[in-house]
LORODREN-813556 format. One line per 8 residues: number of its first residue (from 1); their letters; for each residue x, y, z of C-alpha. Coordinates in steps of 0.05 Angstrom, whole numbers, plus 5000, padded with zeros to 4 digits. Example, Ala and Ser with C-alpha at 12.3 -4.5 7.8 and 13.67 -1.06 7.14 Angstrom:
<recs>
1) AS) 5246,4910,5156 | 5273,4979,5143
</recs>
This chain:
<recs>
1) XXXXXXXX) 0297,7902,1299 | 0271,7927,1365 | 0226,7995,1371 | 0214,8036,1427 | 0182,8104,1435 | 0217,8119,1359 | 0289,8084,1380 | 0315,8030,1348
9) XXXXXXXX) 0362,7987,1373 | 0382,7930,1337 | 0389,7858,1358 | 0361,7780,1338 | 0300,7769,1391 | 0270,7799,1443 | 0257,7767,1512 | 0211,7793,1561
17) XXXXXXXX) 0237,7815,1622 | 0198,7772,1662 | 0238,7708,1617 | 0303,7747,1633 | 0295,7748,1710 | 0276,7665,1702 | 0334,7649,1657 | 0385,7688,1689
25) XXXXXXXX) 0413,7643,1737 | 0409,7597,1695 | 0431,7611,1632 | 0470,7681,1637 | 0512,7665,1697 | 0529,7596,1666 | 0548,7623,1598 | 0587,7677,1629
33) XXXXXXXX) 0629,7637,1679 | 0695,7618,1652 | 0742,7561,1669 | 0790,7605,1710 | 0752,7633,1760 | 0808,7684,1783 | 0811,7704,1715 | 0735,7718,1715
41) XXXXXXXX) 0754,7764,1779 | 0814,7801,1741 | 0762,7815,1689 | 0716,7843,1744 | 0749,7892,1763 | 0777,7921,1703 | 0745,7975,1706 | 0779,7996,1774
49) XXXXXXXX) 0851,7969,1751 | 0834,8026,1690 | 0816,8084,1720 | 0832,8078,1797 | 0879,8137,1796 | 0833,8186,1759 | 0781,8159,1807 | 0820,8180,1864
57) XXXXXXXX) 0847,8240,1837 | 0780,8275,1818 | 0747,8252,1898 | 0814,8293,1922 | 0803,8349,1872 | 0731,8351,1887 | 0697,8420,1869 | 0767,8441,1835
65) XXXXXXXX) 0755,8379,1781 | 0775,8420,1709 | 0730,8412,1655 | 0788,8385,1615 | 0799,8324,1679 | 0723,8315,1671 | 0728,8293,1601 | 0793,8252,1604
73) XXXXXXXX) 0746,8216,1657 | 0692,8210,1611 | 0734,8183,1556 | 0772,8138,1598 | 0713,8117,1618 | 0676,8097,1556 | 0751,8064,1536 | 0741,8016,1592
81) XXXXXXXX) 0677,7998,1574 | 0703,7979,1504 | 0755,7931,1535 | 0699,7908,1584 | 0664,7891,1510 | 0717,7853,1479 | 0739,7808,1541 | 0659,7795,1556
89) XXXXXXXX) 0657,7773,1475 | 0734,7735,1477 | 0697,7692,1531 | 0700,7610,1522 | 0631,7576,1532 | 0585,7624,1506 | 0514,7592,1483 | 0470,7612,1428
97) XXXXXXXX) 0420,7624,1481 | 0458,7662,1523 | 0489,7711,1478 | 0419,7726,1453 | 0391,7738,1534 | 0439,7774,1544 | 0438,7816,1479 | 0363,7833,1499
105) XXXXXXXX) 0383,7846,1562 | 0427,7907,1531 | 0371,7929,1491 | 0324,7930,1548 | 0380,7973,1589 | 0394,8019,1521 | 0316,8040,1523 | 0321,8053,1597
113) XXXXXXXX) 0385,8101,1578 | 0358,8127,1526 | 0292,8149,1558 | 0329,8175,1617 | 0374,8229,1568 | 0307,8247,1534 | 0268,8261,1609 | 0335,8291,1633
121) XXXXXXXX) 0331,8245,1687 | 0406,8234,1713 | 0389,8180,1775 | 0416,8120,1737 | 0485,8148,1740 | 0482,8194,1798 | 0510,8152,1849 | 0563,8123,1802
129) XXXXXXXX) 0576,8209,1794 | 0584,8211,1875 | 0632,8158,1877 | 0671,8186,1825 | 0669,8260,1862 | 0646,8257,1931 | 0670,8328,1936 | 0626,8363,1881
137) XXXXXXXX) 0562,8409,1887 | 0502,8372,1856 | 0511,8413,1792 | 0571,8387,1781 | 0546,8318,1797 | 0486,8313,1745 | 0530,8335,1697 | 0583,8278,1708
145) XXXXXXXX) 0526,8230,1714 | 0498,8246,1649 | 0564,8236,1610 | 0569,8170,1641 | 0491,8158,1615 | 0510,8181,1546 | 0575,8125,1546 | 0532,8076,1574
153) XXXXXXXX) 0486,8077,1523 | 0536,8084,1469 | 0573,8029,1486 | 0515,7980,1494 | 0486,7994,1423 | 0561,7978,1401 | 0554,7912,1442 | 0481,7891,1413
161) XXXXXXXX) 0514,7908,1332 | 0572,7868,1354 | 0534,7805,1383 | 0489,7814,1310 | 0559,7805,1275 | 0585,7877,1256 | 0648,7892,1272 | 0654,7924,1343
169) XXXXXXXX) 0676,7995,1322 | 0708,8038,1376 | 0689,8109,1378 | 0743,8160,1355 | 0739,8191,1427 | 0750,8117,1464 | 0813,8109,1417 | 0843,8173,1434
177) XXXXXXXX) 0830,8162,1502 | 0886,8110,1508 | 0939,8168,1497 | 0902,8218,1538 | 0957,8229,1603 | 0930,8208,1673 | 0933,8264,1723 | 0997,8258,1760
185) XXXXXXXX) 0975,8258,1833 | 1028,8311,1865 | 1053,8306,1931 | 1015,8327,1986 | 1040,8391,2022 | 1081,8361,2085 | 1113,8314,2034 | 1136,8376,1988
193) XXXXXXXX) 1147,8404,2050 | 1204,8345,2064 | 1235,8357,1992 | 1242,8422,1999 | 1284,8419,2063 | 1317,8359,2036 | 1347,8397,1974 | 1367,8463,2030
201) XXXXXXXX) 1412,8422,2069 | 1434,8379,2011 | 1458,8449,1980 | 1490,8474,2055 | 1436,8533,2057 | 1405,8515,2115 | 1429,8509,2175 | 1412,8460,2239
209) XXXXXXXX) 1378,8516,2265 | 1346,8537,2201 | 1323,8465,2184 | 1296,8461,2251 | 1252,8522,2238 | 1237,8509,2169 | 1214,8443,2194 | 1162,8472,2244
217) XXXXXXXX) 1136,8522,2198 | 1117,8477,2147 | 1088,8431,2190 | 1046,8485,2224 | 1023,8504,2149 | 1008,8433,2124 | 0967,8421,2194 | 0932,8494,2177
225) XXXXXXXX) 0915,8475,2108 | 0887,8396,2115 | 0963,8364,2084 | 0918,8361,2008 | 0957,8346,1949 | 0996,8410,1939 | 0965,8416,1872 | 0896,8421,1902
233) XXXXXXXX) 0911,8479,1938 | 0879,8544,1910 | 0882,8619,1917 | 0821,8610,1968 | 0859,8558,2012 | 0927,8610,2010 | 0882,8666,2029 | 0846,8632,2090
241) XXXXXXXX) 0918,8610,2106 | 0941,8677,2107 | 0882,8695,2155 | 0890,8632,2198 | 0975,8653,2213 | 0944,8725,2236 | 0903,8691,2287 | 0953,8646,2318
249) XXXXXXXX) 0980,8652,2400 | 1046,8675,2404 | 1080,8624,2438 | 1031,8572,2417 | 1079,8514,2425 | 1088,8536,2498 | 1019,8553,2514 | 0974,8504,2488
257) XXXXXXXX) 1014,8447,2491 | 0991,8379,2461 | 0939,8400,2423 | 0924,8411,2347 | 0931,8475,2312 | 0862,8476,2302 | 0842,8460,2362 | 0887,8516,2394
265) XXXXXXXX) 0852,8565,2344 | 0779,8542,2363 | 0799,8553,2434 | 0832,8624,2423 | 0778,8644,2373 | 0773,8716,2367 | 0791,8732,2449 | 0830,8804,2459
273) XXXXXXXX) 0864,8781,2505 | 0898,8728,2470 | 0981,8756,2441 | 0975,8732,2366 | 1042,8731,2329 | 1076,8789,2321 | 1078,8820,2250 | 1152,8805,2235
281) XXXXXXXX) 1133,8727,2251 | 1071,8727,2208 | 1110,8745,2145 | 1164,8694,2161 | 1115,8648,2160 | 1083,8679,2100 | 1153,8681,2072 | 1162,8597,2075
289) XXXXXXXX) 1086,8589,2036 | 1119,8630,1976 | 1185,8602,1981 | 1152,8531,1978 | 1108,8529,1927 | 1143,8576,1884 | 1193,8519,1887 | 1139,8463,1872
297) XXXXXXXX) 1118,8504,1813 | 1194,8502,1787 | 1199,8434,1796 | 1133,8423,1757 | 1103,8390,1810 | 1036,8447,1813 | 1019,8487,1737 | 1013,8548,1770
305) XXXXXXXX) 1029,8580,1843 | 0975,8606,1894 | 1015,8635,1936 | 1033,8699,1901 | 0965,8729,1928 | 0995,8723,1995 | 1023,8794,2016 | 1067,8809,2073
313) XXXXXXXX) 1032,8845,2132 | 1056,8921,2146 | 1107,8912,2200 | 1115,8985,2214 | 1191,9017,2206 | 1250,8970,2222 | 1278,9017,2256 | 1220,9017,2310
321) XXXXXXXX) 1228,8939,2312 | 1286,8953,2365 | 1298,9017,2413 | 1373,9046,2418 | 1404,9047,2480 | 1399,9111,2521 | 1456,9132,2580 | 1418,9111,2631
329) XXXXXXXX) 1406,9038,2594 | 1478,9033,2582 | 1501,9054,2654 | 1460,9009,2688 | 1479,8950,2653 | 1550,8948,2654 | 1536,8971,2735 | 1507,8904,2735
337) XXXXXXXX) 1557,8861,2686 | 1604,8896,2746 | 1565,8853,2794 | 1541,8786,2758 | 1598,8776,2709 | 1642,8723,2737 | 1692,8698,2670 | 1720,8753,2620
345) XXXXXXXX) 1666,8734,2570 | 1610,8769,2605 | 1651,8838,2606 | 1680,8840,2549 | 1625,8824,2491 | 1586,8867,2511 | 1635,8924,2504 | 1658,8898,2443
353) XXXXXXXX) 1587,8904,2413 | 1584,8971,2447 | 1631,9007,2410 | 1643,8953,2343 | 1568,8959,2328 | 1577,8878,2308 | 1528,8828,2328 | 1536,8780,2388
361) XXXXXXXX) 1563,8729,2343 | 1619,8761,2315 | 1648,8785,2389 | 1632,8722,2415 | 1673,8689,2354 | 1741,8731,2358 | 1801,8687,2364 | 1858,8712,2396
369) XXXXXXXX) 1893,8720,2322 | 1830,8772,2297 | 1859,8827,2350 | 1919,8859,2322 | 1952,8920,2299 | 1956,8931,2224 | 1985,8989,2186 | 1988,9019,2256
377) XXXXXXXX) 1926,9011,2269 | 1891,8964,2325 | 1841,8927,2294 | 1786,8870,2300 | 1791,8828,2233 | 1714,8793,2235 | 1727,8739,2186 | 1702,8667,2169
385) XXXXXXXX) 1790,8635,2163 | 1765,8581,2217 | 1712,8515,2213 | 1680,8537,2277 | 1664,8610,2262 | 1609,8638,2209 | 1587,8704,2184 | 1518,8730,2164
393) XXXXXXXX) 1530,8766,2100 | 1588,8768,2060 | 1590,8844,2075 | 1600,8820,2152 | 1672,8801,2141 | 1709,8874,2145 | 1763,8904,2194 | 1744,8945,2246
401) XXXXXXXX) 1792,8994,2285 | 1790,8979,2365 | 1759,9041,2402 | 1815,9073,2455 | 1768,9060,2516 | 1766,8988,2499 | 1847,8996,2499 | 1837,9027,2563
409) XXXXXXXX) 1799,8985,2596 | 1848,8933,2582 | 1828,8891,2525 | 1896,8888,2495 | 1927,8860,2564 | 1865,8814,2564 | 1879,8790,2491 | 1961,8776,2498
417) XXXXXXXX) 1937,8734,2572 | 1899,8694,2534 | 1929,8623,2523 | 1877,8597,2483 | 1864,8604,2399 | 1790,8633,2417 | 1781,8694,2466 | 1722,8665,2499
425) XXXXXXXX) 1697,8593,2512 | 1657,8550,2463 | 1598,8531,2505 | 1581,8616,2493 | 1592,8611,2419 | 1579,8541,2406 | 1519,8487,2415 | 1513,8426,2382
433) XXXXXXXX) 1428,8429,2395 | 1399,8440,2315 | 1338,8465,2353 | 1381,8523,2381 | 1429,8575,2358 | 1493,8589,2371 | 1487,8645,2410 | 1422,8634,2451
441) XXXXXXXX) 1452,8607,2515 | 1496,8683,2521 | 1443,8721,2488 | 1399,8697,2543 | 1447,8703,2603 | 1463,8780,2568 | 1383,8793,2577 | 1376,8776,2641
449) XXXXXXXX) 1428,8825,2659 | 1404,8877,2616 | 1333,8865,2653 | 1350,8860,2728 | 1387,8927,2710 | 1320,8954,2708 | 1317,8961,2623 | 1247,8934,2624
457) XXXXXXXX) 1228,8959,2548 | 1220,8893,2504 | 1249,8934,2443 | 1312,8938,2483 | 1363,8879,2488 | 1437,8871,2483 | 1428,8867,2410 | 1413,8940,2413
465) XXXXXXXX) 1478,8969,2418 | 1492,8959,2334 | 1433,8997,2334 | 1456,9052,2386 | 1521,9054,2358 | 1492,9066,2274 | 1450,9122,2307 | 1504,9156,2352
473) XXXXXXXX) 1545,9163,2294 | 1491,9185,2246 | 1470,9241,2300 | 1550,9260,2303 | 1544,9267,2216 | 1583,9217,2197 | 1565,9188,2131 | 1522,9118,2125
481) XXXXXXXX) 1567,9080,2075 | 1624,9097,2130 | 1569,9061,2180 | 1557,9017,2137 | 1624,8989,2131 | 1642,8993,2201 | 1573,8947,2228 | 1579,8906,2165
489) XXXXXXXX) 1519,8923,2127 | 1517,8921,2052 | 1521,8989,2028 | 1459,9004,1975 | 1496,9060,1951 | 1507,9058,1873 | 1566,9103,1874 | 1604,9086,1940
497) XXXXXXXX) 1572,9020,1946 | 1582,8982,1884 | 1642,9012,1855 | 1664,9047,1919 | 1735,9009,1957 | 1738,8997,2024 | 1755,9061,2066 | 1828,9058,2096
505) XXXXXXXX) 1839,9045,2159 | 1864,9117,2197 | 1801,9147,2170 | 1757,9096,2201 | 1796,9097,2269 | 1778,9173,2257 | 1696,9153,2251 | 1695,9104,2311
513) XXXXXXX) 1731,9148,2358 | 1678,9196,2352 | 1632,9157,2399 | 1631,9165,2467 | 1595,9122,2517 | 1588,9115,2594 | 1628,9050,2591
</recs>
């Protein structure tokens, strides 16, 4: 029996330390080696091949370690050093001598543990601590370090009874730390990011265009955040991301091109002069962090989503987002369509939009087929009964009666010329570029009308008249759901909305001829 300061430990000699250091090389490393050397090597490092992924897992976690990952470490950790007990005693070759070295040499290390718990001195293990969380504060450090102490010196008073002839008897917690589950690493953000996206398009709701954007957007927020293991991220990180999207350049892409978003950010700081993102693009972008981990949380790949705390940004009134047309707006521009318009396209969308109220798409889309009379009515029949055309709401496929200036002006004559299934070519409602949409190449040639006409107000663009037209009609009394169905907006309406029909025809020729516009 060996004593020390009141501790007993027990083994069948004692060998000065001095006697260890001499017989070490000879005797230990002898006794130890086995007749495989790679299998001495496997044995090594078994303590790596057991708890690499919590190792790696807890320096990614870092100051976010849960108590309840700390002690799955800890008992992984004393389950290894178990196994490490059992192949050290399986071992062929082992000498009388050197199993009793190198049972003192335990004891001499169990007094040395045991002396460090009762000075609550934690430098034995403090480094092994760091390795294992590079991250952590030092609190958290000294408190992994002296778990590790405590299974240290629990497992090498099981080794001494074992080399004395007890059985070796493995603590309750080493045993149930067999079954304890590993931390799944999860993805890290870009990667989610990719499976996200993946499962949009695999579904058909996302567009080129969409995936495109989608695609930027989440790389922009994996770049802001550091790409971490999505289940890393915490409330904190989603907050400062919220604050970092405020503070980017408009334009950034354009502006500061080539360099890193954090790089672009140091460089803008906090300068006033500096266009940031406008309101409406901040809570798109705000809108993709929710959207993605909500759907990471649903998959089970994070316990719980941090992204709820992130609140849209006020945007002001959506009706301020855009300006209506005034007379003046609407004069000048079709003075200069009169000038710069050289193919029927260029005239005629833009009156369509003028007195339909539809969006740029949905003019530019109209086959030849769509214009027609119907219960006596002349009509435009916005639909989705071709490959190449697409609506944005289901509430966007409706019938709208053809104002009697646009029969004036012709369109009828223009629509029975036409020798062609589509009214207008498909390079204006068509591009096969994912990175573009369908109607940017005529939505920009429209703009540059609109501005050499003098209409200088960024609110303004040709996507104003639905606008213009909603609030002419509204200022002439005629009711929203009757609006609503004419411009294709769902109508919220519980009464005329939901179990509302579809208002006939005449009476809707009756609400559209009410406008009247210098075209």
């Amino acid at each position: 029996m060996l004593r020390r300061r009141g501790k007993v430990f027990t083994s069948r000699m004692f060998v000065p330390a001095d006697l260890q250091r001499q017989l070490r090389r000879a005797e230990i490393i002898r006794s130890l080696r086995t007749t495989d050397a790679s299998e001495a090597l496997r044995r090594q490092s078994l303590w790596e091949s057991h708890v690499g992924i919590l190792f790696n897992h807890v320096r990614r976690r870092g100051r976010s370690m849960k108590p309840e990952e700390l002690e799955t470490l800890t008992q992984r950790y004393l389950a290894t050093s178990f196994d490490e007990i059992e192949d050290r005693l399986a071992l062929d070759g082992w000498s009388s001598g050197g199993l009793e070295i190198h049972s003192s040499q335990i004891n001499e290390r169990c007094h040395e543990l045991s002396d460090a718990l009762a000075e609550a001195d934690v430098s034995l293990a403090i480094d092994l601590a760091a390795e294992m969380a590079p991250q952590a504060d030092e609190q958290a450090r000294r408190k992994l370090a002296r778990r590790l102490i405590e299974v240290q010196l629990q497992a090498g008073v099981a080794e001494i009874k074992a080399i004395a002839g007890e059985p070796l008897r493995r603590p309750e917690v080493a045993q149930r730390a067999h079954v304890v589950a590993v931390p799944k690493p999860s993805p890290n953000v870009s990667e989610m990011a990719a499976l996200y996206a993946e499962e949009r398009i695999a579904q058909n709701r996302w567009s080129a265009k969409t995936a495109k954007q989608g695609e930027t957007i989440f790389k922009l927020i994996a770049d802001l955040l550091g790409d971490p293991a999505i289940g890393e991220v915490t409330k904190h990180d989603i907050r400062q991301l919220g604050l970092d999207i405020t503070r980017l350049p408009a334009n950034m892409t354009k502006r500061y091109r080539g360099l890193a978003v954090a790089e672009v950010l140091a460089a803008t700081g906090s300068d006033v002069n500096v266009a940031r993102l406008e309101s409406r693009s901040v809570n798109k972008h705000y809108q993709h962090v929710r959207t993605l981990f909500a759907w990471a949380a649903e998959h089970d790949h994070i316990a719980q989503n941090p992204a709820h705390v992130l609140h849209d940004v006020e945007e002001g009134r959506a009706q301020d987002a855009r300006k209506a047309f005034d007379d003046s707006d609407i004069t000048a521009f079709f003075a200069e369509i009169e000038k710069k318009a050289k193919e029927p396209y260029g005239t005629w969308i833009p009156r369509i939009m003028a007195y339909t109220g539809c969006r740029m798409g949905e003019a530019a889309q109209l086959r030849k087929v769509d214009v027609r009379m119907e219960l006596g009515v002349a009509v435009f029949d916005f639909n989705e009964d071709s490959e190449q055309k697409n609506l944005k709401t289901d509430g966007s496929k409706r019938k709208v009666p053809i104002h009697p200036r646009l029969i004036e002006l012709g369109l009828m004559d223009f629509v029975s010329a036409c020798d062609q299934e589509f009214l207008f070519p498909e390079r204006v409602r068509f591009t096969a570029n994912p990175a573009r949409g369908n109607m940017d190449l005529l939505s920009k040639q429209l703009n540059r009308w609109l501005r050499s006409a003098g209409v200088i107000d960024r609110r303004k663009s040709v996507q104003s008249f639905r606008g213009t037209f909603a609030t002419r009609l509204k200022d002439l009394g005629v009711a929203e759901y009757h609006i609503a169905e004419v411009v294709g907006h769902e109508n919220d309406n519980i009464t005329s909305g939901r179990y509302g029909k579809r208002t006939n025809l005449a009476a809707l020729h009756n609400v559209v001829t009410k406008l009247q516009l210098p075209v």
